[in-house]
C-alpha positions as CSV (number, residue, x, y, z in Angstrom):
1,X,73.5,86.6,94.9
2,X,70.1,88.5,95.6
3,X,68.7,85.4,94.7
4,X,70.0,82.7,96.8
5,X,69.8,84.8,100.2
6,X,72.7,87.3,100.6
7,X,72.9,91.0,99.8
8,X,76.8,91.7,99.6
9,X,77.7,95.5,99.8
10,X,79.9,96.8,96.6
11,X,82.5,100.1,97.0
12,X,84.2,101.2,94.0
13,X,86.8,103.2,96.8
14,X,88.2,100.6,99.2
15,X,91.5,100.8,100.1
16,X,93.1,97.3,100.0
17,X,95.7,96.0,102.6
18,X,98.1,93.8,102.1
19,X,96.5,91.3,103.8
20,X,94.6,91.0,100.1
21,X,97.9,91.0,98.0
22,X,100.3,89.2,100.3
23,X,98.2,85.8,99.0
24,X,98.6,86.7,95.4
25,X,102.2,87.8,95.4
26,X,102.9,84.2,97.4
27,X,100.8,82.6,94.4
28,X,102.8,84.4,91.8
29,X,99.8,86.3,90.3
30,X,101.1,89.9,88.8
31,X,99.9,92.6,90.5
32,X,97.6,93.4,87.5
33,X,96.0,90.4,87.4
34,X,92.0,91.2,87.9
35,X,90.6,90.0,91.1
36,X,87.7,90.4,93.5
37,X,88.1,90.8,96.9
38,X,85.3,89.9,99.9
39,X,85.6,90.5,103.4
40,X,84.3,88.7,105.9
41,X,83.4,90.3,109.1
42,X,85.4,88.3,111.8
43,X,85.7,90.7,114.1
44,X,83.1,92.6,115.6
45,X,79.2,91.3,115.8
46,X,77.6,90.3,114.3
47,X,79.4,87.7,112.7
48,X,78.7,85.2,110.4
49,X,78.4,81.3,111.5
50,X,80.6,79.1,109.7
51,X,77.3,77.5,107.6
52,X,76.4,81.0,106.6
53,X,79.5,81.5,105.1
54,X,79.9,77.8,103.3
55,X,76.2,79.1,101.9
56,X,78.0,82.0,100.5
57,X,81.2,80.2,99.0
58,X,78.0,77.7,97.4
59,X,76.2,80.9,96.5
60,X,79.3,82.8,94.6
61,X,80.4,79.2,92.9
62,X,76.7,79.2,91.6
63,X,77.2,83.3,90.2
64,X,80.1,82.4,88.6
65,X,79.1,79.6,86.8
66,X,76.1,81.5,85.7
67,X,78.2,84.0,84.8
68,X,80.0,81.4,82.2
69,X,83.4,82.2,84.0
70,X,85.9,80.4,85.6
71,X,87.4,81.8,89.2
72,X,89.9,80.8,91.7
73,X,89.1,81.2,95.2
74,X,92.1,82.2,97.6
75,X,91.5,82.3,100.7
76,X,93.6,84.2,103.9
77,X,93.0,83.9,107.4
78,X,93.0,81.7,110.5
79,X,95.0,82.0,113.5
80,X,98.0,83.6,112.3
81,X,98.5,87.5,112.0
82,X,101.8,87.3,110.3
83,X,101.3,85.8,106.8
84,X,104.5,86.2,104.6
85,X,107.1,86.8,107.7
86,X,108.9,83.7,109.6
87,X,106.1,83.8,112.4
88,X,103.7,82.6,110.2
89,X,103.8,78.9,111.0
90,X,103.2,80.3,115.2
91,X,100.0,81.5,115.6
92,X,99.4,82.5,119.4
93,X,97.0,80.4,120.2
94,X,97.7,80.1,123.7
95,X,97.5,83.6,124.9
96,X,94.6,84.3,125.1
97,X,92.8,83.2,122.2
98,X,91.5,80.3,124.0
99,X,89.4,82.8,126.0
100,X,87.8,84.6,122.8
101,X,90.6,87.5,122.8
102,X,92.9,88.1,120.0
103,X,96.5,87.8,121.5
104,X,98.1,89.2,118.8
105,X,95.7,92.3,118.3
């Protein structure tokens, strides 16, 4: 990753929310399947443009290969908050989010 222009921090002792496992349990992985989570900082600045992170799904595709291994890629997030509960399908897009704050924060 060095390489191709990106320097992504590694911790050993992250606490994982279910924001990471909702996806796999919905996918029907076991919870003991291996798997590497990334975050993305969408939140506070500064933020990465949507190009910068396409780069990095291109850069990661290219370490994996390398690698000689073969991945799936699941990715959560979008406009809902409420992945896995009937609200899901709702996001609240029109309360605020229009003006660059999160209505359901």
């Amino acid at each position: 990753m060095l390489d191709l222009g990106f320097d992504p921090a590694f911790t050993l002792d992250a606490k994982l929310g279910t924001a990471f496992t909702i996806p796999l349990d919905f996918c029907g992985y076991p919870r003991e399947q291996p798997f590497l989570p990334i975050f993305v900082n969408a939140y506070v600045p500064p933020q990465p443009t949507p190009e910068r992170c396409f780069a990095f799904g291109q850069a990661l595709a290219h370490a994996i290969e390398r690698e000689g291994r073969r991945a799936v890629v699941l990715a959560s997030g979008g406009l809902s908050h409420y992945p896995g509960t009937p609200q899901y399908p709702h996001p609240a897009i029109d309360t605020g989010w229009r003006r660059g704050i999160c209505a359901t924060c």
